[in-house]
N, C-alpha and C positions, 0 to 999 in steps of 0.2 A: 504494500500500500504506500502510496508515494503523497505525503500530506506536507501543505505549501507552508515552511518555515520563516519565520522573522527573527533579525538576528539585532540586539540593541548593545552597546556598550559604546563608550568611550573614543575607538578610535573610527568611530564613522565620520564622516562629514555631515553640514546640514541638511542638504538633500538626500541623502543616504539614510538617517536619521530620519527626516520626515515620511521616507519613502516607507520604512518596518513599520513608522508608528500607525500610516495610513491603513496600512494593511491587518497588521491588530485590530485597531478601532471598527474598522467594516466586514470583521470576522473572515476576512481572506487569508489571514496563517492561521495555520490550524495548531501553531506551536510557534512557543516564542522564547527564545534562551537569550540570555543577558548577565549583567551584570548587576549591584543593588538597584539600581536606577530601574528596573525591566519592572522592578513589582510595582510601579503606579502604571502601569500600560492599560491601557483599557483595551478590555476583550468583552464581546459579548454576548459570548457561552462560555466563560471561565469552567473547567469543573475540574481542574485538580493546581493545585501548586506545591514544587520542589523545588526545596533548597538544600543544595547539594555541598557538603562539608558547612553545614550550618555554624559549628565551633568558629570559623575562620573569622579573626578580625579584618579583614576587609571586609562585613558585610555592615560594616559602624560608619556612618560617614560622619567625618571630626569636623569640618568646616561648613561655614556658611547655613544652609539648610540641614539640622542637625537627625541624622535618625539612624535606624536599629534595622536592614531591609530584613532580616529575617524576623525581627519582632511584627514588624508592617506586614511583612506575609502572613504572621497569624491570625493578627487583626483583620486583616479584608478576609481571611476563609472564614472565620467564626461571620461576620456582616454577611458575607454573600453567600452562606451556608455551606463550604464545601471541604474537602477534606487539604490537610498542607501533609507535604510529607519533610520530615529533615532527616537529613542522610547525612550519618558522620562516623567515621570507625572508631574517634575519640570525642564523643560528644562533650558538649557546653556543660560545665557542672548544672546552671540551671534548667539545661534542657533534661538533663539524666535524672534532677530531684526530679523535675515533675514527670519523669515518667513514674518515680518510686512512690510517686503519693499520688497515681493512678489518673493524675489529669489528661498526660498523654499514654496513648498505646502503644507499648516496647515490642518493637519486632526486631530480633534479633536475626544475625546471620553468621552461625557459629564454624561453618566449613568454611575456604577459600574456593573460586572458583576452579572448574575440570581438577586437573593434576596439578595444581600449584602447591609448594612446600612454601614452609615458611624458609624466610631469610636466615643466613648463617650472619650473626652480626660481630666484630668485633671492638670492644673497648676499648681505647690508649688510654694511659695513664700520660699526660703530655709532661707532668712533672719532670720524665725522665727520658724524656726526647728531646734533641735539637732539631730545633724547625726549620725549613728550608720557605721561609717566606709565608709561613703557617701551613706547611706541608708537612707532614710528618715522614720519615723513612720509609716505614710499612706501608705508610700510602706510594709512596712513590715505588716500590718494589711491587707492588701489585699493578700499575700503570703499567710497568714495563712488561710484566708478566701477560696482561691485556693487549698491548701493542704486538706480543711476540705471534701472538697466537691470534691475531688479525680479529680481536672481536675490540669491542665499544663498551666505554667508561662514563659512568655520569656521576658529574658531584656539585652537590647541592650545597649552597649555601644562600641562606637567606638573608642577605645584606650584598647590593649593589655600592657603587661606586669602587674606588681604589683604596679607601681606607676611610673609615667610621670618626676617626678622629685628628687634626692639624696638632700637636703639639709643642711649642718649644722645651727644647732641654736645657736652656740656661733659668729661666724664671716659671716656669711649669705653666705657662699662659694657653691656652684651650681656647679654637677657634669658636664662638658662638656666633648663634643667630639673632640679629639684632629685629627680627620681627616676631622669636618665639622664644624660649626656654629651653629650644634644643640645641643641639651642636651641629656644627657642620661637618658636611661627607666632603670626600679630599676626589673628586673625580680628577685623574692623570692628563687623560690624553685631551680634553679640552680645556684643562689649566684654569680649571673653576673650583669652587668651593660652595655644595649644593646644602639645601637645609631638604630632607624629603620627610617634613612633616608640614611647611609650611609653602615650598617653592622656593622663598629666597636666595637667589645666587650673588658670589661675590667670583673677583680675581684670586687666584692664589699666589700669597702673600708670597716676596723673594724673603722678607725679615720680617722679626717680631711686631706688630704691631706693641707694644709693650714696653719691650726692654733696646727692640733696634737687631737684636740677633739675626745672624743666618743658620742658629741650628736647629732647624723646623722641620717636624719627623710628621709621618703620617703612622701612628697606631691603631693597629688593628690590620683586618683583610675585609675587604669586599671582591666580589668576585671579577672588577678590573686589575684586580693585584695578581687574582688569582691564576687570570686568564695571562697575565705578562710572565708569573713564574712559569706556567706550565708552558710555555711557548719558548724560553730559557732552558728547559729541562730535557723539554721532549722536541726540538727542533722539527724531528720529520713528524709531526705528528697534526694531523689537521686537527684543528679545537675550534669549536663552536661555544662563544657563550650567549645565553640568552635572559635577559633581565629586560626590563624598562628600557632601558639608555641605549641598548643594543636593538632593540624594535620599532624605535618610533617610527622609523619611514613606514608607510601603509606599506604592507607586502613584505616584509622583511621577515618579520614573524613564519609566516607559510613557507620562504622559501628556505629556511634556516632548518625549519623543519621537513622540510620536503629531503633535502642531503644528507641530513639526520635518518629521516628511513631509507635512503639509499644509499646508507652506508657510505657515504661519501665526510662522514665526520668522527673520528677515531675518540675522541674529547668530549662529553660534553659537562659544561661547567654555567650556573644559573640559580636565580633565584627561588621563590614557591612557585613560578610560570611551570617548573620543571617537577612539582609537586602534586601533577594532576592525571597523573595513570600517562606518561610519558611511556611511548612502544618502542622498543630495539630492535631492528629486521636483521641484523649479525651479531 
């Protein structure tokens, strides 16, 4: 059965954007997958809605128009009488009490799907590892092991740019954001300094704002760090990272992923984008 989808999120344009929302409203999708924003869509035979990894904090929106899209989902099912489903393997604690005190219905899913095992996981103790750029040895000995044997590596970290924090080591002075409470991300290869709680961008500094220094380190890893170690490391090795910063061109996303399942990417390194049933075809 071949039922005509509407797709809402973010990186559409306004025509593009008008074009799903038109088709929602005049009940010509017959399905409609989005982003938080997708739950005020008007539909006019609504009869189920799911929200998928319900736990996840992106479904909060912090600025401007402030709201909760999975809490907003509940409320329009309970108004328009219909059932919501939230799908999560690590549910919300508040989703999980109110399944315990019977407000919601626990449907559990205790197997994996067909032949799948669980993962073989292991723990560093990084106490007692030297780090190669926040790589650990055993990580990098398993890459290589990976590479030899022509299959594909994926490593997630959830924290983009090139380093989470600007620090001077002469007077301990810590890049802030002068429009929020947070700190600035050290983005490398555009020579900015990004706030990703509020948007704010600055230059990055050559000296201390402070003290005048030039000994101004970036602490931490974000996965542009990641992606310059592993490209230092593993020379022949094609790396794909994909985060925000890496996808904004429309289309870049698809085709990042497209090489990705044709094996055309030995690396891959990214944020939660990579956190969503990501497939390996080698």
């Amino acid at each position: 059965m071949n039922a005509p989808v509407a797709v809402m999120h973010s990186g559409l344009n306004d025509s593009e954007r008008l074009c799903a929302w038109q088709m929602a409203r005049q009940g010509q999708a017959a399905v409609v997958i989005g982003t938080r924003s997708a739950v005020f869509t008007p539909l006019p035979k609504l009869a189920l809605i799911i929200i998928d990894e319900e736990h996840d904090a992106s479904f909060k929106q912090q600025d401007g128009f402030r709201y909760h899209a999975r809490d907003v989902a509940i409320k329009r099912a309970r108004l328009e009488n219909l059932p919501v489903l939230l799908g999560s393997a690590t549910p919300a604690l508040e989703s999980l009490h109110n399944a315990q005190q019977g407000r919601y219905l626990l449907l559990s899913l205790p197997e994996r799907t067909g032949a799948a095992q669980p993962p073989q996981v292991m723990l560093l103790d990084l106490r007692r590892l030297k780090l190669n750029e926040g790589i650990s040895p055993p990580l990098i000995e398993a890459l290589q092991e990976r590479l030899k044997r022509k299959e594909q590596s994926l490593l997630f970290l959830n924290r983009r740019g090139f380093a989470p924090v600007l620090m001077c080591h002469d007077c301990g002075w810590l890049a802030p954001c002068k429009r929020c409470d947070a700190r600035l991300t050290i983005h490398q290869r555009s020579h900015k300094l990004r706030c990703h709680h509020c948007g704010a961008e600055a230059q990055l500094p050559a000296t201390c704002p402070a003290c005048s220094s030039a000994n101004l380190h970036g602490i931490g890893e974000g996965t542009e760090r990641i992606e310059t170690a592993l490209t230092r490391l593993f020379p022949q090795a094609r790396i794909e990272r994909i985060d925000r910063d890496s996808t904004r061109r429309k289309g870049s996303l698809e085709e990042k992923l497209r090489r990705v399942h044709a094996g055309e990417a030995d690396i891959l390194v990214g944020t939660q984008m990579l956190a969503k049933g990501m497939i390996f075809r080698t």
